[in-house]
Backbone as a chain_set.jsonl record, in Angstrom:
{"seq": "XXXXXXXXXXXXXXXXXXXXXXXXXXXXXXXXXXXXXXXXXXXXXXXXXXXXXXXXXXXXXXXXXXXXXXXXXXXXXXXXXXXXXXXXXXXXXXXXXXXXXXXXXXXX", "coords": {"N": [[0.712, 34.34, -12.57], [2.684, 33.189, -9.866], [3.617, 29.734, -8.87], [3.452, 29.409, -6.267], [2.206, 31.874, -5.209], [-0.387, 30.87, -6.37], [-0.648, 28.743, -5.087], [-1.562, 29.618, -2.366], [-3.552, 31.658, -2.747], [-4.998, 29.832, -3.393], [-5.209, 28.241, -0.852], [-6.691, 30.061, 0.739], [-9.256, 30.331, -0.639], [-10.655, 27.758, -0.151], [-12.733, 25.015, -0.111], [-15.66, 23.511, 1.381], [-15.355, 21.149, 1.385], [-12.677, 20.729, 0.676], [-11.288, 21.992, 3.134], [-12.507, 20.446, 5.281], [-11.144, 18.097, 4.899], [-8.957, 18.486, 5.111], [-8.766, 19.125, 8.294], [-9.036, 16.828, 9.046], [-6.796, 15.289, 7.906], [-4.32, 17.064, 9.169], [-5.143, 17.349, 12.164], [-5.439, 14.429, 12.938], [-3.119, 13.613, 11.794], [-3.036, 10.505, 10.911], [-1.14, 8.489, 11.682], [1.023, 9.371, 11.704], [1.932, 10.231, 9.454], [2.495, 13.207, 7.721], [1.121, 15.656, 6.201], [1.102, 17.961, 3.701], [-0.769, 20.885, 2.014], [-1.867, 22.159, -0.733], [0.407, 22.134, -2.531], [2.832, 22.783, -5.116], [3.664, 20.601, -7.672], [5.383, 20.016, -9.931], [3.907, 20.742, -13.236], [1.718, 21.01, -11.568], [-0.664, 21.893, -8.839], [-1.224, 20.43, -6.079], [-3.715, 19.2, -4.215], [-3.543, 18.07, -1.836], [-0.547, 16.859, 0.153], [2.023, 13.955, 1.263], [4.958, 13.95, 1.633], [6.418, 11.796, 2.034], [5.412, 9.176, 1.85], [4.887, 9.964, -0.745], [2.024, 10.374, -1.457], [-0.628, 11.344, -3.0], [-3.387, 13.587, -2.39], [-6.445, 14.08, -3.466], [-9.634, 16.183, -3.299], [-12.062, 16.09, -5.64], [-13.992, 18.601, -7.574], [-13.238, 21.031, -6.7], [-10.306, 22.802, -7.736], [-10.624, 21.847, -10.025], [-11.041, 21.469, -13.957], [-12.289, 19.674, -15.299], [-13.302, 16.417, -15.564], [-11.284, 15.233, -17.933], [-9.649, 16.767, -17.712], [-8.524, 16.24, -15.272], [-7.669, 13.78, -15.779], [-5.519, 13.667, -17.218], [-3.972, 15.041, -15.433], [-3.296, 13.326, -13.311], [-2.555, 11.1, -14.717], [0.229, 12.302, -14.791], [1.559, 12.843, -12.631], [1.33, 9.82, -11.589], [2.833, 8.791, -13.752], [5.296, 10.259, -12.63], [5.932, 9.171, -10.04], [4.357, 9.349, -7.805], [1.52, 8.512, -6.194], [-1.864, 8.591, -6.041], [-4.836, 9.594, -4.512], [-8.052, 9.905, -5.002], [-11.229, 11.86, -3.675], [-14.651, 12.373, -4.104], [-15.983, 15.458, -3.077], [-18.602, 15.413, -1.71], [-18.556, 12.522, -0.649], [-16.123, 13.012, 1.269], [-17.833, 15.27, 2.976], [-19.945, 14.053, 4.048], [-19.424, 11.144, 4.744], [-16.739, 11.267, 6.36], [-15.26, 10.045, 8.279], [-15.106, 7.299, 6.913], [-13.453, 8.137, 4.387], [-11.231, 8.833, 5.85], [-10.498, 5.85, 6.992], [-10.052, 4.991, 4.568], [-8.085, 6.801, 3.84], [-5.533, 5.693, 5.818], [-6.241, 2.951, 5.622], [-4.54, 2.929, 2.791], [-2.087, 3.715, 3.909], [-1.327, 2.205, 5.864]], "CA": [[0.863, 34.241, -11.122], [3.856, 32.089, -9.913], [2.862, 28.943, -8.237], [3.665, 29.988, -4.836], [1.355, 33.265, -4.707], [-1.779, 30.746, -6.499], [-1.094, 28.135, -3.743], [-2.094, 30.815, -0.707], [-4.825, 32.115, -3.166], [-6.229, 28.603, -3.264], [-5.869, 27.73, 0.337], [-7.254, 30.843, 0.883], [-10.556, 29.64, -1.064], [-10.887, 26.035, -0.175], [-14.146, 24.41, -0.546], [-15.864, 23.122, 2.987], [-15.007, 19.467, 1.653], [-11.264, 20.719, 1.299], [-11.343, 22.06, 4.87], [-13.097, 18.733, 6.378], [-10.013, 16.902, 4.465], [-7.279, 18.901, 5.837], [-8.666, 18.982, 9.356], [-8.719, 14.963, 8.922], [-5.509, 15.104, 7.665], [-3.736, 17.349, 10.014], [-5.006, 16.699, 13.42], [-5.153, 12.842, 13.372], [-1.765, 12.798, 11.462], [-3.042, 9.721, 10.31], [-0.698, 7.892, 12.537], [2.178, 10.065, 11.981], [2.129, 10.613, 7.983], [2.388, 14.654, 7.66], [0.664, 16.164, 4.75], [0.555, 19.415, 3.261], [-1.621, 21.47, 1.392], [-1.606, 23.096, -2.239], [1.39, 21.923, -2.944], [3.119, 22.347, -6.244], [4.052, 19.5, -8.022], [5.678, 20.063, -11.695], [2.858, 21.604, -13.152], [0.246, 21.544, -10.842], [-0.903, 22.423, -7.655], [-2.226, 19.362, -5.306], [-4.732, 19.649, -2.802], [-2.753, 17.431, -0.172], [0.764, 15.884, -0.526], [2.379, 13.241, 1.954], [6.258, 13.541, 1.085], [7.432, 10.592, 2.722], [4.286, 8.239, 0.94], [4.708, 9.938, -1.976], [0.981, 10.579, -1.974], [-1.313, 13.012, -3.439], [-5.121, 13.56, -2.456], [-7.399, 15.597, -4.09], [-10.499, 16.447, -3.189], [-12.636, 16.692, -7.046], [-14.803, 19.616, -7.581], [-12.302, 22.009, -6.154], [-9.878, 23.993, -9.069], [-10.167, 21.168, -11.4], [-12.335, 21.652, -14.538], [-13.411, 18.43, -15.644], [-12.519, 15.044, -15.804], [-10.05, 14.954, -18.55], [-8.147, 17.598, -17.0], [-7.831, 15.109, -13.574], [-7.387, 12.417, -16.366], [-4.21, 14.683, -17.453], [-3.444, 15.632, -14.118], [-3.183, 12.129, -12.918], [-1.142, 10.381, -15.338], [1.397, 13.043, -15.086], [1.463, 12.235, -11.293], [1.696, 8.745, -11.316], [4.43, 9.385, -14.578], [6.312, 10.8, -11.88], [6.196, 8.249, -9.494], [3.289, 9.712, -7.225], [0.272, 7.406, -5.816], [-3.181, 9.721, -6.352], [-6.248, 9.592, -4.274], [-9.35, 11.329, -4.726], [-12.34, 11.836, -3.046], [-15.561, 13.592, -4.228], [-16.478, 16.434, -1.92], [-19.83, 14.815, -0.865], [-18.262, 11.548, 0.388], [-15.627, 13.981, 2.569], [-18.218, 15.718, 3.858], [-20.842, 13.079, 4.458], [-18.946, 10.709, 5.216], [-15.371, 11.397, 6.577], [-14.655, 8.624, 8.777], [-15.078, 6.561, 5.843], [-12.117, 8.837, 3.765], [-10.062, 8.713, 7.11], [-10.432, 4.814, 6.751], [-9.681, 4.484, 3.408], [-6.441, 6.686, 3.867], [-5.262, 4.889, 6.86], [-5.261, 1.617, 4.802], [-3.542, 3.454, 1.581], [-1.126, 4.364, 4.298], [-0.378, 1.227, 6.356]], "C": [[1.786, 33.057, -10.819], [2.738, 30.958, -8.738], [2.585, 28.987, -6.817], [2.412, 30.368, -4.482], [-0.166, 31.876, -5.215], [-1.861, 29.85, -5.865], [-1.96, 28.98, -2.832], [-3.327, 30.998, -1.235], [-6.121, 30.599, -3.054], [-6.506, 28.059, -1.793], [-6.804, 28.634, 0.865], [-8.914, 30.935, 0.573], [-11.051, 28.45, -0.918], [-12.278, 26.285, -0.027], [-14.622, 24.12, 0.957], [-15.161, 21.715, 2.957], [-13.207, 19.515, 1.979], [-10.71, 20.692, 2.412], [-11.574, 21.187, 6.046], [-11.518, 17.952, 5.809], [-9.173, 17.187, 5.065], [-7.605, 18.656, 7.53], [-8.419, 17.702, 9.43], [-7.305, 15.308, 8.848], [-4.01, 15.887, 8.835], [-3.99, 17.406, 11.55], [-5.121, 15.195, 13.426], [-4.204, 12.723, 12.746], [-1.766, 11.76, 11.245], [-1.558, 8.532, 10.304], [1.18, 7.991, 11.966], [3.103, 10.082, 10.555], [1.827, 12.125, 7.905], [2.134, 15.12, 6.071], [0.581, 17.564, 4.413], [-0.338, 19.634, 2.521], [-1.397, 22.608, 0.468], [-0.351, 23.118, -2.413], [2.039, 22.052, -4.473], [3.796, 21.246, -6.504], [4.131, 19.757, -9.508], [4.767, 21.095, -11.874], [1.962, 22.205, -12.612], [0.429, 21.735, -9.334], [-1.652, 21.516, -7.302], [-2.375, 19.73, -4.141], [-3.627, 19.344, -2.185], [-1.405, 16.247, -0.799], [1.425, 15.433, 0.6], [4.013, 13.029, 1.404], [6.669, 12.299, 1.102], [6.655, 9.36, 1.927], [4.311, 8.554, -0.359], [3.162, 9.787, -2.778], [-0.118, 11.406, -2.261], [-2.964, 12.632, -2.993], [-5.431, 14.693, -2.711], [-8.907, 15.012, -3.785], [-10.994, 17.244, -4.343], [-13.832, 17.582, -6.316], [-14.218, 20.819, -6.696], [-11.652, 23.099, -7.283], [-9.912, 23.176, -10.054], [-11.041, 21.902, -12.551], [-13.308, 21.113, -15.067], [-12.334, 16.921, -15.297], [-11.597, 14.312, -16.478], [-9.168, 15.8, -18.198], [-7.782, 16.798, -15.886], [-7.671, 13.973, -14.116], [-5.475, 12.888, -16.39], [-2.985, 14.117, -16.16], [-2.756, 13.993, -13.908], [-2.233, 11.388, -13.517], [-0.28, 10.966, -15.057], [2.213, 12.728, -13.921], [1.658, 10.933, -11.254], [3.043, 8.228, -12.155], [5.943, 9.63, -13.516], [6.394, 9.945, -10.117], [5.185, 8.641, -7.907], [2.335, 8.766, -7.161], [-0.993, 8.953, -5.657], [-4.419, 9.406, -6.277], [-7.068, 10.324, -4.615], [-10.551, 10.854, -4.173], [-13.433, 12.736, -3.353], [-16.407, 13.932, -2.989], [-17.754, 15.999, -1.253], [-19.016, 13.541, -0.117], [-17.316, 12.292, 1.461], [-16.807, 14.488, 3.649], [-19.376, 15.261, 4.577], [-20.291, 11.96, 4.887], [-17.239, 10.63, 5.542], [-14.816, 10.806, 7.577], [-14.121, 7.513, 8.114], [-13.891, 6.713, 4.781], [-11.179, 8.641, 4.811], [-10.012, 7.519, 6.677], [-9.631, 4.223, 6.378], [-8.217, 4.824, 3.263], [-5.208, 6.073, 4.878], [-4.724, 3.534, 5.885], [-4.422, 1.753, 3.877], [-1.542, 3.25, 2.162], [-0.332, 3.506, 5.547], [-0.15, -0.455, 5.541]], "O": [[1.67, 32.016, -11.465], [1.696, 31.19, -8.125], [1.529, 28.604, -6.314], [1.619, 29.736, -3.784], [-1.071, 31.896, -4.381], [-3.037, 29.557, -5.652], [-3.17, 28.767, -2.76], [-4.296, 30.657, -0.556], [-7.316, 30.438, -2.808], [-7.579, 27.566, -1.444], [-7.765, 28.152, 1.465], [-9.709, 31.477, 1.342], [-11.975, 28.11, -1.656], [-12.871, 27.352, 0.13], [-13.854, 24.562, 1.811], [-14.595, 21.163, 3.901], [-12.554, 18.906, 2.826], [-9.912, 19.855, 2.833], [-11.131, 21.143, 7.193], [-10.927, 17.227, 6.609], [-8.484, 16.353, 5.653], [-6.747, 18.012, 8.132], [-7.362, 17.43, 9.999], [-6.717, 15.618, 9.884], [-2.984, 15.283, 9.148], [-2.976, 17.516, 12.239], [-4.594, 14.833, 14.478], [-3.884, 11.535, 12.797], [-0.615, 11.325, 11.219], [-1.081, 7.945, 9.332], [2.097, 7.175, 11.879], [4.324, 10.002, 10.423], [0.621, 12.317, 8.065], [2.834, 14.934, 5.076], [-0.19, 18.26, 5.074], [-0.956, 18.632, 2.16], [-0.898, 23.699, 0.743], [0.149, 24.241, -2.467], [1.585, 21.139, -5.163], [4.56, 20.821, -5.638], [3.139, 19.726, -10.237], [4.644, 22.077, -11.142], [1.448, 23.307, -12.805], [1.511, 21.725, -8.749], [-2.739, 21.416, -7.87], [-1.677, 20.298, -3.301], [-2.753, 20.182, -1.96], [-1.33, 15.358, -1.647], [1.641, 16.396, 1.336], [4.284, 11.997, 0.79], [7.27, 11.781, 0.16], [7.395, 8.555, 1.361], [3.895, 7.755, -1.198], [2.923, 9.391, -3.919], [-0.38, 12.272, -1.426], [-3.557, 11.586, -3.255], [-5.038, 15.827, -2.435], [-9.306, 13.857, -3.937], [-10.773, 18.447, -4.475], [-14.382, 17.488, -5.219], [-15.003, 21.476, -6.012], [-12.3, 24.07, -7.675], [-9.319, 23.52, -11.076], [-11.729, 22.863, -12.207], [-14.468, 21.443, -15.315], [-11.181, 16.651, -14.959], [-11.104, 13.241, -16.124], [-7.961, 15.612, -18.354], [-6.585, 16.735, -15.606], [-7.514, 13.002, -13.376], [-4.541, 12.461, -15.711], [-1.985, 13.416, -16.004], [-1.695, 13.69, -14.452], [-1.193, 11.044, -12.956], [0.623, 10.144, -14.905], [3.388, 12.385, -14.051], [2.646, 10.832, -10.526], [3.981, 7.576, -11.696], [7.12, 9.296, -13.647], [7.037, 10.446, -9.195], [5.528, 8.011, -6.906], [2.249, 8.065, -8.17], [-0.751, 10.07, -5.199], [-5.147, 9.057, -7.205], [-6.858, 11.535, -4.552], [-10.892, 9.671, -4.168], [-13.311, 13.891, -2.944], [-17.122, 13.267, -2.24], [-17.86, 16.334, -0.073], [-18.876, 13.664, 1.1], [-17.723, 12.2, 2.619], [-16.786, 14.22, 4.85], [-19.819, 15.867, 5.553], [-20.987, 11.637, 5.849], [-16.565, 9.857, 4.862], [-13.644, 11.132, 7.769], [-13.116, 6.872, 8.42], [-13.361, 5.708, 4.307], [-10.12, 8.159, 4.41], [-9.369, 7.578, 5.629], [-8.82, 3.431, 6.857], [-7.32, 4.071, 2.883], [-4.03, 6.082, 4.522], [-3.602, 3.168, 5.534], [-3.492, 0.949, 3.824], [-0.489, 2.956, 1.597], [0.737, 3.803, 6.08], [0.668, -1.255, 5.994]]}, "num_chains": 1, "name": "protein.A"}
């Protein structure tokens, strides 16, 4: 499946925590940093990507499969000159003021 078609398939499945992230992320524009979603990047496919910051968030427990694959993932990403948040899906969705916050300061 080219990366394209398994973007759509994945936004198409997001998680609830993905969904709480993106609404964060695209209505408060996060003071006018624009992010997308399922982005490819080289190999992979990131949750949320900020061109202009050059920054990636992922929300774990989504398509990863473990922790040395987002060990992987990650170096390859910062290799390439990428900055790489994550957030596990309980703090998004329990607390997501707290993730807003945190990317706010990342991001001024």
């Amino acid at each position: 499946m080219a990366k394209t078609a398994q973007a759509k398939v994945l936004r198409r499945n997001a998680t609830e925590a993905e969904k709480r992230l993106w609404t964060l992320l695209r209505d408060r524009r996060l003071g006018g940093w624009k992010f997308r979603r399922q982005v490819p990047l080289g190999p992979y496919i990131v949750d949320f990507y900020c061109s202009d910051a050059k920054l990636v968030v992922e929300a774990d427990g989504g398509q990863h499969a473990d922790s040395a694959s987002d060990e992987i993932r990650t170096a390859w990403l910062v290799k390439n000159g990428y900055d790489v948040k994550r957030f596990w899906n309980n703090d998004i969705l329990s607390n997501s003021e707290g993730v807003f916050n945190e990317l706010i300061a990342i991001l001024t």
